[in-house]
C-alpha positions in Angstrom: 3.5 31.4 21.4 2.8 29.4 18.1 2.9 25.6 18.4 4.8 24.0 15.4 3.5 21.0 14.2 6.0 18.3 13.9 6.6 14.7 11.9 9.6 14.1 13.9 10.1 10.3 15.1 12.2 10.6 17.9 12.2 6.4 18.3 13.3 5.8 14.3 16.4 4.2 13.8 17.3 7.5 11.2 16.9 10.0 14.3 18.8 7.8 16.7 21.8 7.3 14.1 21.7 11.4 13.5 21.4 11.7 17.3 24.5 9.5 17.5 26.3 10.9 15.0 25.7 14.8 16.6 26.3 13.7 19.9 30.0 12.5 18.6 30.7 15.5 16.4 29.3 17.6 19.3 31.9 15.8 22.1 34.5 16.3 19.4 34.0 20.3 19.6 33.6 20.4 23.1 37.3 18.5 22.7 38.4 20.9 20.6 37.7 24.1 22.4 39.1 23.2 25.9 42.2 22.3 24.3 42.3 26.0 22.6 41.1 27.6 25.6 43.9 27.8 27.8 46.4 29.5 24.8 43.1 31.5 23.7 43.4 34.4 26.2 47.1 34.8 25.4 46.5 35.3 21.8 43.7 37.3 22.4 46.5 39.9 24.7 48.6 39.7 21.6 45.8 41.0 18.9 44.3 43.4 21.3 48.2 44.3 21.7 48.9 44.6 18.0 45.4 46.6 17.4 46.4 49.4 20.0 50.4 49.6 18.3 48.4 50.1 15.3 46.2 52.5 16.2 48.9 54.8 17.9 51.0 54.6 15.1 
């Protein structure tokens, strides 16, 4: 396996604030999806539903 060289500075103050700032959009998704989830499998009936109508028509 190749080893990629790196300039990354995990202790500057630019990676901690994009750290940050991906860590809060990242706990905003996670937000996001588990209040879809539980309606997701319903819908998901309904398309699969719709597909097969369409296909036997």
């Amino acid at each position: 396996m190749t080893i990629l060289k790196t300039t990354i500075n995990a202790q500057s103050d630019e990676f901690k604030t994009n750290a940050t700032a991906m860590q809060a959009l990242t706990s905003d998704l996670k937000e996001k999806v588990s209040a879809i989830a539980p309606g997701a499998s319903e819908i998901r009936r309904m398309l699969i539903g719709r597909e097969l109508f369409e296909e036997s028509t």
